[in-house]
N, C-alpha and C positions, 0 to 999 in steps of 0.2 A: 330491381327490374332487370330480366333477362333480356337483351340484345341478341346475342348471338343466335343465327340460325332463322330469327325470327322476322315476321313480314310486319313492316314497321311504315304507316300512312302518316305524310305529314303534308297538311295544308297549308296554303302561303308559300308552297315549295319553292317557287321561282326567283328570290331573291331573300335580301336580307336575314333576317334570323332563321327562317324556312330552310331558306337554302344551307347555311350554316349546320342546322340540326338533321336535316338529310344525309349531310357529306360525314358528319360524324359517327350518326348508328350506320353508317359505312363501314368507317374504319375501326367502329368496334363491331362489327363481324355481322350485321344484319343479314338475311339471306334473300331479303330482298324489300326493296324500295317501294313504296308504291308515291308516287307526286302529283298533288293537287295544285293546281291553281290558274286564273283567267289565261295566263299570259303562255300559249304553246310553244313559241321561239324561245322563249326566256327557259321554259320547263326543261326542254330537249339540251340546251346548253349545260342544267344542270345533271341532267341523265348523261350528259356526255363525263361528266367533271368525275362521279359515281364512278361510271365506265373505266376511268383512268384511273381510279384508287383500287380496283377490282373489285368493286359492286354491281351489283347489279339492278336497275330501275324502272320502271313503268311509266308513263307519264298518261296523266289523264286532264287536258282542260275540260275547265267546269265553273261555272259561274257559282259560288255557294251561297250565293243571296238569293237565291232561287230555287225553292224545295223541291221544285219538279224533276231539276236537275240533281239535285243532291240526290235524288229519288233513284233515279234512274243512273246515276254515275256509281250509286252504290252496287245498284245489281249487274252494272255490267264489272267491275271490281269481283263480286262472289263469282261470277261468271267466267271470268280470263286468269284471276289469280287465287284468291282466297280470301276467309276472312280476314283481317290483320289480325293479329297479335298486340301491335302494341299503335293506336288512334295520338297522334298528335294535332290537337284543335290549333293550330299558329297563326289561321289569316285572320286578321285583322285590320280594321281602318279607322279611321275616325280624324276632325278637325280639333282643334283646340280652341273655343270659343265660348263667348258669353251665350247664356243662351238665346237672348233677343236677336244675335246677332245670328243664329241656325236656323234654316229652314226647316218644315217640318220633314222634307225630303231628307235633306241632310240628316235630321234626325233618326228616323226611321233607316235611313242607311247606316249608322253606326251601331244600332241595334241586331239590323240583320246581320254584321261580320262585323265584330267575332261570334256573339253572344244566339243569334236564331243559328247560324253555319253551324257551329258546334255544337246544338241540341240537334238538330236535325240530323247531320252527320251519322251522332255517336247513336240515333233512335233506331238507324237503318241496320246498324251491325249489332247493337246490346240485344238482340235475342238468339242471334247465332250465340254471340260471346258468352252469353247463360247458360244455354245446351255444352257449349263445349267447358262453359266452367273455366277460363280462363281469359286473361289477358289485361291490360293496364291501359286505362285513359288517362291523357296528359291534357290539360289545359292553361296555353299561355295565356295569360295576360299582364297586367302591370298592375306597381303598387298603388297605382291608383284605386285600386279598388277594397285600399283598407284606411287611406285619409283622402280628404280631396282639397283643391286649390282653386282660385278664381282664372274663369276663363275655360273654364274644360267642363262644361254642366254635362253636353250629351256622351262625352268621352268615356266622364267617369260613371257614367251613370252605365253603360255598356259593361263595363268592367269589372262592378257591384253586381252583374246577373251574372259575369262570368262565374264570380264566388260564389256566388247563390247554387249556381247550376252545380257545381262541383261538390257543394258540401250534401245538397237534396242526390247526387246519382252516389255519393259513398252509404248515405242512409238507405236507397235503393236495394246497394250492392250489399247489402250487410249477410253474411253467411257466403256470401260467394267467394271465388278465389281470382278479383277483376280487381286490382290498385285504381286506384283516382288521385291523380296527384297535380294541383294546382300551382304552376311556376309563376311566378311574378318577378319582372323584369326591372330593374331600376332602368338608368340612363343606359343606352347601344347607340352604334351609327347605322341604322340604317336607311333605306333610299328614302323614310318616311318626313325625315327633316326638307329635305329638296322638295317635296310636293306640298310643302305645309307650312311656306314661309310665315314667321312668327311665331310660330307654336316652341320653339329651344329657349325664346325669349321668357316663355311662364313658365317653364320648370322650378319647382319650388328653390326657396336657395335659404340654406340653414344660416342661421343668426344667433 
């Protein structure tokens, strides 16, 4: 996958691995940043960090559990900057719990981020990206979505359509010249442990 030169969107931008994977296709030579996500103080912070590496960034908040916005966040994107080149899916959320113990709200929100955000996202740009015949979607998620463990039913279940999603858009993409490449995360720190007391407690533990 080419970085350099290229306009590189990534979601979940405002913190943790987001943030991390922004500041990097920084410094390997991206030409420019585009940064998604709720939190606009936290975004700008990170457009600043960009800024300081000699990047350069955009910042767009955007609610991506919300199509109308993804809708509309995308054409104001084709509109101010361009397509991207290279679609990083990153935001994500989810509880780690039995499922009796999830509501259906809960539920339904771990579905719409990552798994609805990153179909909807990638549906607003995949027909510029065909016309132009290029570019690469990246989709995070974790290994949850090739074994699963107790206490994580709507988690992992989110992370099983990430896979999904990703193996149905290379089928898709087949004759094109557009990568699909789905990254799965083991264990990281990010802010995700502080907001989700108990969840570090069921990560599987080899025996």
């Amino acid at each position: 996958m080419e970085i350099k030169g290229k306009t590189v969107l990534v979601t979940g931008a405002s913190s943790g691995m987001g943030a991390a994977i922004a500041k990097e296709m920084a410094l390997a030579g991206a030409g420019e940043l585009l940064l998604l996500a709720r939190n606009e103080n936290e975004l700008k912070k990170v457009a600043a960090e960009i800024a300081s590496l000699g990047g350069k960034a955009r910042i767009y908040p955007v609610d991506l559990s919300n199509p109308d916005q993804v809708t509309a966040i995308a054409e104001r994107i084709e509109g101010e900057a361009a397509v991207p080149d290279i679609i990083v899916n990153n935001a994500g959320s989810g509880q780690w719990k039995f499922l009796e113990d999830t509501s259906p709200k809960e539920i339904q929100d771990m579905m719409a981020v990552p798994y609805f955000a990153a179909a909807w996202l990638t549906r607003a740009f995949l027909p510029a990206m065909r016309a132009r015949n290029s570019g690469h979607i990246v989709n995070i998620s974790s290994v949850g979505s090739r074994f699963v463990w107790p206490g994580a039913t709507a988690y992992i279940a989110a992370r099983w359509a990430m896979r999904g999603l990703t193996q149905a858009l290379r089928a898709d993409l087949h004759g094109y010249r557009i990568g699909v490449t789905l990254y799965e995360s083991g264990q990281v720190e990010p802010p995700y442990w502080a907001h989700n007391p108990g969840s570090r407690e069921r990560i599987p533990k080899r025996t």
